[in-house]
N, C-alpha and C positions, 0 to 999 in steps of 0.2 A: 687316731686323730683326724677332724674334718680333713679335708683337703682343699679345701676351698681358704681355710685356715694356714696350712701350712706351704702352697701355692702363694700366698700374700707375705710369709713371711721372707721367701725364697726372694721374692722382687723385692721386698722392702730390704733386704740385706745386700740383694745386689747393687740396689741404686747406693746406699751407706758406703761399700767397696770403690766405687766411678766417682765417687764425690759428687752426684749429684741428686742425691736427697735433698728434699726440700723440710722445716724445723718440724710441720707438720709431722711428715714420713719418718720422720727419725724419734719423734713423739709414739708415733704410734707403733715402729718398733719396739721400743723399750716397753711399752704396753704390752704386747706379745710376747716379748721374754720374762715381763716380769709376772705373768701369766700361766706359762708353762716350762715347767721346770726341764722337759727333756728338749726343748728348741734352744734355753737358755744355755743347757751342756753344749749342745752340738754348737751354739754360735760361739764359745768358749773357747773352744777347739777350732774353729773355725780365724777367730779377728787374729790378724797379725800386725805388729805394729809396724806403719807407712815409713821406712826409713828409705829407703831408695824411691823414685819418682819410677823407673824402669819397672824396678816390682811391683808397685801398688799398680799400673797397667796391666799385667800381669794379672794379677790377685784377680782384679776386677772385670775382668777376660774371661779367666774361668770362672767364677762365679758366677757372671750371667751364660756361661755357655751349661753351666749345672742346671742353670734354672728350667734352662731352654729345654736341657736335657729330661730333667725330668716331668714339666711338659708332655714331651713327646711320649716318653715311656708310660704314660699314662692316659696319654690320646685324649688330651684335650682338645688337640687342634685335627682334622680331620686331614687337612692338606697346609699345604704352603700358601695358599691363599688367605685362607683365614687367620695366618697366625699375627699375630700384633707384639710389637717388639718392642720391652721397655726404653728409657734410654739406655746408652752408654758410651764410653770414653771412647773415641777416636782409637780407628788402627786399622788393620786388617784385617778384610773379611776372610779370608782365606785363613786366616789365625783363630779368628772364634770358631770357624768351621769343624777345622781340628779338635779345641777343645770340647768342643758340642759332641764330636763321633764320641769321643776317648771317653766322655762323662757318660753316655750312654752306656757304653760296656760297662765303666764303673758299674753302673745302676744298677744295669742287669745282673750283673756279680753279687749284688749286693752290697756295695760299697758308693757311699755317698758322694765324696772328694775323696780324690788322692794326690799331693804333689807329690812334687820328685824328690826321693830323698837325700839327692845331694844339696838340692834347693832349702829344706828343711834343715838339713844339719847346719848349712852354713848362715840363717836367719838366728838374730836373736829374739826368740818368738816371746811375745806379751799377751796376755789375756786382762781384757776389762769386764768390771761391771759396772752398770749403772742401774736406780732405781727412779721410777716417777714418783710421782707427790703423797699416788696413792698406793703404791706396793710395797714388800719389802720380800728378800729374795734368800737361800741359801747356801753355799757355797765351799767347797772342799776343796783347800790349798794343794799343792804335789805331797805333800811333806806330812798331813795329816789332817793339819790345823784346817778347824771350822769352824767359818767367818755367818754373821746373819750381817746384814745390809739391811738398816732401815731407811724410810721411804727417804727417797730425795737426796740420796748420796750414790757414791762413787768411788770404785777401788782397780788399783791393775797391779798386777804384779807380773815378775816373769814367770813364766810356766811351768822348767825346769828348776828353779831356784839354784842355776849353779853359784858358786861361789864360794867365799867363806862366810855370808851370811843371808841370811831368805828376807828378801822385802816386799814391803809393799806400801801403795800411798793411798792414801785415802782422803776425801773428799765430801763432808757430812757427818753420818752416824754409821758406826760398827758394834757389833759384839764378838769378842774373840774368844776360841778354846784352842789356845796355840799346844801343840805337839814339842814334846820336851823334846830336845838336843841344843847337849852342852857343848857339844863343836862350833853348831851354826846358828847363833845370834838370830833372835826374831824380831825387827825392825820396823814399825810401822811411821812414815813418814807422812807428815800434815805442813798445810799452810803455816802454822804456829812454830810447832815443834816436832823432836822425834821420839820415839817411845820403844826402847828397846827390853828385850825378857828373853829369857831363856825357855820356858815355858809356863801358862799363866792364864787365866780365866781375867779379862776386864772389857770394861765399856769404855766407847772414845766417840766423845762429840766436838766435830773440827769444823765451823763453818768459815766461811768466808768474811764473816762482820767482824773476825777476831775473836768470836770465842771458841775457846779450850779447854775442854774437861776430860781426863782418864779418872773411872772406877777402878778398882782391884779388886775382885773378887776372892779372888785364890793366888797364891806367888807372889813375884816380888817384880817391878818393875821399876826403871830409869827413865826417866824425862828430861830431855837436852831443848830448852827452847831457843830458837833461832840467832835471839840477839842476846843471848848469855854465855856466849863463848862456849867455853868445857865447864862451867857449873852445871851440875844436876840434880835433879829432885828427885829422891827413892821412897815410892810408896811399900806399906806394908800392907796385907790384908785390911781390907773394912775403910782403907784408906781412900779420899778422894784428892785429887788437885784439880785445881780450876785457875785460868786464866782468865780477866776480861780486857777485853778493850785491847790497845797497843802491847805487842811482847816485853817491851823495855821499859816499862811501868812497872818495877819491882813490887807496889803498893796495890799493884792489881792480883797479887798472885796469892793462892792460899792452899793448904793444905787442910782436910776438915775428914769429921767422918762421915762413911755412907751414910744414906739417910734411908730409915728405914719407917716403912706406916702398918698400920694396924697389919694382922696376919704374918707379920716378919716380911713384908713384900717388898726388896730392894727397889727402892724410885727410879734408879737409875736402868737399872734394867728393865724392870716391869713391861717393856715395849715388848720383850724378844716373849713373850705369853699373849701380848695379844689384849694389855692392858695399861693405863695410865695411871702412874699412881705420884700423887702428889704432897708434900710435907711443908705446912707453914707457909706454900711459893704464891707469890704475887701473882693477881689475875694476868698483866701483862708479861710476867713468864709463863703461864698455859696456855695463855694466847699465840705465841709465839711457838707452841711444841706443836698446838691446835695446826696453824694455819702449815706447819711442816707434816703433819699426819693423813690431812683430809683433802690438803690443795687450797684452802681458800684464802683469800685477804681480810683479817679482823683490824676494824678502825677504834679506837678510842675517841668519843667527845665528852667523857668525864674521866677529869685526872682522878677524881677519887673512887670511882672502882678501878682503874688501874694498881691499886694499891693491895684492894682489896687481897684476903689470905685465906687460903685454902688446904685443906691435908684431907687427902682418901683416896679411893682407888675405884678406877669406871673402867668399864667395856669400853674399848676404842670402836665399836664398832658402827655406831649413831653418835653424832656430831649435835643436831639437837635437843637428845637428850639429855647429855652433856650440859648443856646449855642450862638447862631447864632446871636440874641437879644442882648447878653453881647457883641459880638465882632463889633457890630454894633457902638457901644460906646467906647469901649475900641479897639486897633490893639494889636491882639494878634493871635495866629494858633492853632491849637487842632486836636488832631488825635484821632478816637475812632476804637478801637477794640474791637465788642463783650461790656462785660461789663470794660473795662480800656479804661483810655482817659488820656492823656497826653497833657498839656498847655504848652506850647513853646512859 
């Protein structure tokens, strides 16, 4: 791996740790993880969730004294003159010093970070992920289960999954291949609602404007939404539910089947290939998967291509041609600046 690469990563995780990342540095982190899949492990194993004020000093101590460390083992900096010190959180110098020798040995050993394993055992450790607008990431639970993350969402879970049952929240869009046990409930919790299975292949799209959609693939799952007390909704294979708008709008809620387009290509998944695929959906619903895919902002100034209807299946990979493809079908004009595109 460059070093010049993984040197940026080391300070952009350490300032994330001090709390003082700025939305920038913390942008282009998630750019770097969602980039390379073995930084994205080790920061996995790395993020611990900030429950004590005393730890996250701590946390943030060693991290930058790692950074420092390895740094040095690598002679970047030729003396104590030249070296230039990112920020960090107030303390003692005498305290980073320590952690600075000790990560050094680390390093030389061959070992990256080590805390102390009484520190560890007595931490209820959490791992997150997050994806940008334009990545999408993959991820392998303790228990089995493998999660895809598409762009612009967010998951954490606890890392050991102790308990009687394994969760995790999500934030966006997933695809699950949950690991069967029948002891320990598989729980995935959203803004909307929670979706529990035992083991079970489905899609979950949770955003924050209120909408709510589980696929089922394979298995059998429960949906407990928020403001429905202990009612719940049990999908079978092939089966979809969708939410819109407010949870306690019974009138918004339905149950329907997958939808599937030419080649047998599930719409709903179609992302985790690497593919868009669409059934009868309204231009201002692909508009809206559009500007969660590529990053950008699509405006409407004609309500009736907003309407307009579409069904096939495109390369996610050009955004343009894309374009080009729908208006081949439809007459409609579009204007792109940078990231904004305007339908007219």
């Amino acid at each position: 791996m460059d070093n010049k690469l993984e040197n940026k990563f080391y300070r952009l995780f350490a300032l994330k740790l001090s709390g003082e990342a700025s939305a920038e540095e913390l942008e282009c982190l998630e750019a770097i993880l969602g980039e390379n899949p073995e930084l994205r492990f080790l920061y996995d194993q790395l993020v611990i969730k900030k429950a004590e004020e005393k730890e996250v000093a701590d946390l943030a101590e060693q991290a930058y004294a790692a950074h420092f460390a390895k740094l040095h083992v690598q002679k970047v900096f030729d003396d104590e003159k030249k070296m230039t010190f990112v920020p960090r959180p107030k303390g003692s110098n005498r305290k980073i010093a320590r952690y600075a020798t000790a990560a050094v040995i680390l390093l030389i050993a061959g070992v990256l970070i080590s805390m102390p394993r009484e520190k560890q055992e007595s931490r209820s450790l959490k791992s997150e992920m997050a994806t940008t607008k334009k990545s999408k990431s993959t991820i392998s639970l303790p228990d089995g289960t493998v999660v895809m993350l598409n762009a612009n969402s967010r998951i954490s879970y606890n890392e050991k999954f102790k308990g009687d049952t394994r969760e995790v929240t999500l934030s966006g869009e997933a695809y699950f291949d949950v690991a069967h046990d029948a002891v320990h409930p598989f729980i995935v919790h959203t803004k909307t609602g929670d979706i529990k299975v035992l083991g079970t292949t489905f899609n979950v799209k949770a955003f924050d404007n209120g909408f709510f959609e589980t696929a089922l693939i394979h298995g059998k799952v429960a949906i407990y939404l928020k403001n429905h007390g202990e009612e719940n909704f049990v999908l079978s294979p092939g089966q979809k539910f969708v939410a819109h708008g407010k949870e306690d709008k019974k009138d918004s809620i339905k149950i329907i089947p997958i939808t599937v387009v030419k080649d047998s290509i599930v719409a709903e998944t179609s992302w985790t290939s690497n593919q868009l695929a669409f059934a009868n959906t309204p231009l201002v619903e692909i508009a809206e998967e559009l500007e969660r895919k590529f990053g950008v902002s699509i405006v409407f100034k004609s309500a009736t291509a907003e309407q307009y209807r579409y069904s096939g299946v495109f390369d996610d990979g050009d955004l343009d041609q894309i374009f080009e493809i729908l208006k081949l079908s439809k007459s409609f004009n579009y204007h792109r600046d940078k990231d904004s595109i305007t339908i007219e």
